[in-house]
C-alpha positions, 0 to 999 in steps of 0.5 A: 056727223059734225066732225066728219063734216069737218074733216071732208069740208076742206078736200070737198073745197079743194076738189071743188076749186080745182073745177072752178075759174080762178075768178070763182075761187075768190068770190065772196059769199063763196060759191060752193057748187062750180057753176061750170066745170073748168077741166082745162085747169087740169090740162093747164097745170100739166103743162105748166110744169113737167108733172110726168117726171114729178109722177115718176121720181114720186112713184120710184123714191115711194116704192123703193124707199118703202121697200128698203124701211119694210125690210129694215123695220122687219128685220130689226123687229124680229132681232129685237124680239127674238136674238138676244144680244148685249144691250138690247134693251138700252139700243131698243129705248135709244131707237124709241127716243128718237121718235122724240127728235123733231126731223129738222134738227137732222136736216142738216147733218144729213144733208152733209153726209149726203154731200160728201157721198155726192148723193146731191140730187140723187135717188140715193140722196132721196131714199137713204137717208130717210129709209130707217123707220124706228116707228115701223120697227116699234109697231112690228116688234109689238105684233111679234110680241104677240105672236105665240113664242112655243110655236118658233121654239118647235121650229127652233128645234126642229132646225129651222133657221132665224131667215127661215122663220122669219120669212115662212112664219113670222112675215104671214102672221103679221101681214095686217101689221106689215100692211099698215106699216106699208100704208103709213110709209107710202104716205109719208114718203109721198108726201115729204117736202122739205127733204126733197126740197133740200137735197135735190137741185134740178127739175128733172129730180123734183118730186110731186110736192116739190112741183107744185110751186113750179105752178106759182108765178113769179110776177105775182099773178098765180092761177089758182085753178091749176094750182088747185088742180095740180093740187088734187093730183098730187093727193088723189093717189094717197086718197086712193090708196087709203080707201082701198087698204083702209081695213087692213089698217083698222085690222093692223091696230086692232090685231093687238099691236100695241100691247106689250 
């Protein structure tokens, strides 16, 4: 109960603050309960920064950029599961091995190669370069491991393609993984800061994270209501998504995914 405490404590603080006057967020002792709701924070921060295109690029670079890492991570799981090919194990720990690179140490070549394709300030620039996901890859091929092998050798026999099997057979047997995977993507790439802020250069392509300091003043005075506020929107849709496909989340790593 301690520990859930902990964890809530902040987003209680944050959702609460959002509600407040400014003046109320530093007073001190704090002053956990809003003594009035100050909802204008929230009509404040949409205007004091175009939030409807940051809610648009965010929803287009999460949803095609966890479409194109599924289909890739998928794709690549089954390969690595059942094609043989040379050097499949030495190219599987080579993709494993770069869950050990920190991303930053990648920033800067991606950011070249994006230039030279002019991808500057593009939905390509966003969603390319961040679109292969070696940690997808490793859960699904794990759940594929699992998967009963004689059942895809019958089917094999019968003269079912690898396209056929893989979309009829293997994709509905892992879907609680795939869904996880899914979730885990869509958080990810919502809230990614540093890409977006590196490789786009207009406010018209700025995504959520990104306009949250469009909210910061340059002369020194913040209003931290409306930052608070535009705060909440920019986590209240993860926080959403989460309750709602929390099961199949608990169901994708306990439906024996990491075995093998």
């Amino acid at each position: 109960m301690l520990i859930a405490a902990v964890f809530v404590m902040p987003l209680y603080w944050l959702f609460s603050s959002a509600v407040k006057p400014s003046g109320e967020i530093y007073q001190f002792p704090l002053q956990w309960i809003p003594r009035q709701l100050h909802w204008s924070n929230f009509t404040n921060a949409w205007h004091d920064a175009p939030f409807g295109s940051f809610f648009v690029n965010s929803i287009i670079v999460t949803v095609v950029g966890t479409v194109i890492k599924m289909v890739l991570a998928t794709g690549s799981a089954y390969a690595f599961t059942f094609l043989p090919f040379p050097f499949k194990r030495f190219i599987f720990l080579l993709l494993l091995g770069t869950l050990m690179t920190p991303g930053t140490i990648t920033l800067l070549t991606n950011y070249l190669t994006a230039s030279d394709l002019g991808w500057v300030d593009t939905y390509a620039g966003l969603i390319v370069p961040g679109a292969g996901s070696a940690f997808g890859m490793f859960l699904l091929r794990q759940q594929m491991m699992a998967l009963p092998r004689e059942v895809f050798e019958a089917a094999r026999v019968d003269g079912a393609s690898h396209l056929r099997i893989l979309l009829r057979m293997v994709v509905p047997m892992s879907r609680p993984m795939m869904i996880t995977v899914s979730l885990i993507s869509v958080i990810e790439v919502w809230n990614d800061f540093i890409w977006p802020l590196i490789i786009t250069t207009t406010t018209e392509m700025r995504t959520l994270p990104i306009g949250l300091l469009y909210l910061k003043s340059q002369e020194g005075y913040n209003d931290w209501g409306a930052i608070m506020a535009g705060t909440v929107m920019v986590a209240a849709p993860m926080l959403v998504v989460f309750l709602l496909a929390q099961r199949y989340i608990v169901a994708g790593f306990s439906g024996g995914a990491i075995k093998g």
